[in-house]
PLY file of the C-alpha trace (Angstrom):
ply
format ascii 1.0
element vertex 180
property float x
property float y
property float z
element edge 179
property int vertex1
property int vertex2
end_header
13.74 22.50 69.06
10.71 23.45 67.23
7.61 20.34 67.14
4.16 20.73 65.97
2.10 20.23 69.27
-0.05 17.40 67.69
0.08 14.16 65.87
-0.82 12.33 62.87
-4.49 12.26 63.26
-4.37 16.52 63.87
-2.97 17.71 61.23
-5.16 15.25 59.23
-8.00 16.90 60.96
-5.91 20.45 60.43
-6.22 20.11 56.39
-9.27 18.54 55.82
-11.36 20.40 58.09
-10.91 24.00 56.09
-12.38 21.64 53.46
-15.89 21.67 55.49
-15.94 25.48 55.48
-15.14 25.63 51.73
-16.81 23.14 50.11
-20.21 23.45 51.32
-20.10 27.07 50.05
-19.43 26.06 46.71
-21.22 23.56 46.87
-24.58 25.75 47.77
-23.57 28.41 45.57
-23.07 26.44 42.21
-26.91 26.05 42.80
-27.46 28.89 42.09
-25.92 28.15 38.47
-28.65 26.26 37.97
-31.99 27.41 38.63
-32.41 30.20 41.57
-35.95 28.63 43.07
-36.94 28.00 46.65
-35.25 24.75 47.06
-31.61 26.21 45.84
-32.16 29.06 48.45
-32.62 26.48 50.86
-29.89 24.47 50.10
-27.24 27.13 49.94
-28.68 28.16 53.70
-28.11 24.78 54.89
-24.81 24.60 53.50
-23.66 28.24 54.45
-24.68 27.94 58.18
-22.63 24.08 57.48
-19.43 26.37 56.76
-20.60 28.44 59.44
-20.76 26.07 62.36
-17.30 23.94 61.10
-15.84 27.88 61.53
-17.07 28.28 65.04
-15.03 24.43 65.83
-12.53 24.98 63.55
-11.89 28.63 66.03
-12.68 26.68 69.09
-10.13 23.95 67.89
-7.18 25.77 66.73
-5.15 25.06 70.29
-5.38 21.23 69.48
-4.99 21.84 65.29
-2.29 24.94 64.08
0.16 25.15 67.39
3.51 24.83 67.01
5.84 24.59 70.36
9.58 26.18 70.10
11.20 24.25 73.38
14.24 26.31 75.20
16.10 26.14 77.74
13.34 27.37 80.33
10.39 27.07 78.51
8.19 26.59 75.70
7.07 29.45 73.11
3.77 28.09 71.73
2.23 29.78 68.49
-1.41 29.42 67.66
-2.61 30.70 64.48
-4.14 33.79 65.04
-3.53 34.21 68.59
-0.95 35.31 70.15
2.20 33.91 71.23
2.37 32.47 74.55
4.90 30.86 77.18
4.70 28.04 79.37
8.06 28.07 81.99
9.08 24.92 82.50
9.87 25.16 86.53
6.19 26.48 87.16
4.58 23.45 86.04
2.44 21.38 88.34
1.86 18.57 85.30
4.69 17.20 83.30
4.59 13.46 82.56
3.59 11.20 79.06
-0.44 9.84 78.68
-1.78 8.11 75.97
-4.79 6.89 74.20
-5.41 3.72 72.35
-6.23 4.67 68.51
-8.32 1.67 67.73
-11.04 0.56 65.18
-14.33 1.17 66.29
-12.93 1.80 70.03
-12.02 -1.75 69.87
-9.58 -2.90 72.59
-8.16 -5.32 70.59
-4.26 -4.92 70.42
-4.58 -6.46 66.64
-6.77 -3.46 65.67
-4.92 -0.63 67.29
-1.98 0.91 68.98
-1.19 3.29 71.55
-0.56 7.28 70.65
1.72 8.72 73.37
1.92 12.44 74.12
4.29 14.73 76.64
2.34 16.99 78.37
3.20 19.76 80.30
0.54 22.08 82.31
0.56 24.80 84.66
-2.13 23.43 86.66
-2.03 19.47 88.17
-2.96 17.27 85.50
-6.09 15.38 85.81
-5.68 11.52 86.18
-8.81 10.67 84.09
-7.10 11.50 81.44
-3.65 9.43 81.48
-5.24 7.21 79.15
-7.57 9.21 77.21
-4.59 12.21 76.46
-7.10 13.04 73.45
-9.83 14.88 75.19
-7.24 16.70 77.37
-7.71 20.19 75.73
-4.66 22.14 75.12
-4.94 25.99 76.49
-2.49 28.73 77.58
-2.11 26.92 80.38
-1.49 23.33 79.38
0.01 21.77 76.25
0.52 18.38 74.58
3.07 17.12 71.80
3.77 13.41 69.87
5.90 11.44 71.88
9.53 11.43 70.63
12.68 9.91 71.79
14.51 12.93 70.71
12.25 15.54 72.21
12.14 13.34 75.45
15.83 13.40 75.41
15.89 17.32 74.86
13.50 17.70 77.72
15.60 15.66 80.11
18.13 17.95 79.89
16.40 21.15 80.04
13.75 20.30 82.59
13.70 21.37 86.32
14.44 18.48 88.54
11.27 18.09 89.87
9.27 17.97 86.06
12.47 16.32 84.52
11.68 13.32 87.37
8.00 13.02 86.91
8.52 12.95 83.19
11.21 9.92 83.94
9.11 7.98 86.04
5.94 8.30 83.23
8.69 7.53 80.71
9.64 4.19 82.80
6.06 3.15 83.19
4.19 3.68 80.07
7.08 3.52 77.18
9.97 1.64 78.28
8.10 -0.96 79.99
6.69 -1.90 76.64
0 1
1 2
2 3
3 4
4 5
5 6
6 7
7 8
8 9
9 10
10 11
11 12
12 13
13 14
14 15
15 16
16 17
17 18
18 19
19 20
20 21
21 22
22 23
23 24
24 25
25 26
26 27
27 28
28 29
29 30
30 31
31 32
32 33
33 34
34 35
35 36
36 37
37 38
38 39
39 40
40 41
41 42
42 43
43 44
44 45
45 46
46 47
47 48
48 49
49 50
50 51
51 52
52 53
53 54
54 55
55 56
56 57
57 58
58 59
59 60
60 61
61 62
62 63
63 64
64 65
65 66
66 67
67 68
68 69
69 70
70 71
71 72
72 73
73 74
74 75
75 76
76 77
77 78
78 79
79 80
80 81
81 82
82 83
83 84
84 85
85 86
86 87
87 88
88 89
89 90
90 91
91 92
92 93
93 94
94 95
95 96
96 97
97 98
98 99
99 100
100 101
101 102
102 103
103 104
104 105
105 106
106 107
107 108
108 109
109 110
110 111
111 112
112 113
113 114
114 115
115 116
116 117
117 118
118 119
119 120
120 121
121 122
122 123
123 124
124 125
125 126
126 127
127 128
128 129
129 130
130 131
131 132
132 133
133 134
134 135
135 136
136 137
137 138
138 139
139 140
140 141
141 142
142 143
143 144
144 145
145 146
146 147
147 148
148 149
149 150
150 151
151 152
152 153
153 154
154 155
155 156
156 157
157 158
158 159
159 160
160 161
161 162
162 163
163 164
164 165
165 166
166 167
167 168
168 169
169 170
170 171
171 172
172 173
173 174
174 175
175 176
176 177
177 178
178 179
């Protein structure tokens, strides 16, 4: 089974953010179409070290924005763009379970003005309480990895998972989604 290891709100941030890097390039150099003076210079710096500082997130970033997850049997074959392929075995995970975070209006905690996003995780190392319900600044790595909630992938997992990672994905399953 084959998932993009993100959610709505990523590959939003996945398409437009190239769009930072490009545009402000243009932008800067049409000015030069116009009058080359001081002030053009000056505005095609500003806007080239723009594109250059969206590149250095937009690098830093591509674990949470262009990864795609191909769960097996035993594990999970993640592929970054422009890295290189990695695996995360399912039965030497120390972190396996569901968090969430509340995707709200203005951080409001308001049900009216929100709803909960729900991810699987799975990590190598123990995962950090803190961030059960803030799942969005837990930074995926080579190490650690986080995908939309699904019933089908949930399902999938449940079958494939050790016992010990298929149970603490259960009991997360019983408390945070089915409860609901």
């Amino acid at each position: 089974m084959k998932k993009y290891l993100g959610s709505a709100m990523t590959v939003f941030a996945a398409i437009v953010s190239p769009c930072f890097i490009l545009c402000p390039v243009i932008f800067g150099a049409s000015m030069f179409t116009v009058e080359i003076n001081v002030a053009s210079i000056c505005l095609f710096v500003m806007c080239l070290s723009c594109s250059v500082l969206w590149s250095c997130y937009l690098w830093k970033a591509k674990n949470q924005l262009y990864s795609w997850g191909e769960f097996k049997e035993n594990s999970v074959y993640v592929s970054v763009l422009f890295q290189k392929q990695f695996t995360i075995e399912y039965d030497k995970c120390k972190g396996c379970g569901i968090g969430m975070y509340r995707h709200a209006f203005m951080n409001s905690q308001n049900s009216i003005l929100g709803s909960n996003v729900y991810f699987i995780f799975m990590s190598l190392d123990y995962f950090p309480e803190k961030y059960r319900t803030q799942i969005n600044l837990w930074k995926p790595s080579q190490r650690q990895i986080k995908v939309r909630f699904s019933k089908k992938l949930y399902s999938y997992l449940m079958t494939v998972l050790p016992k010990k990672q298929a149970m603490m994905l259960k009991a997360d399953y019983e408390r945070y989604i089915k409860q609901k």
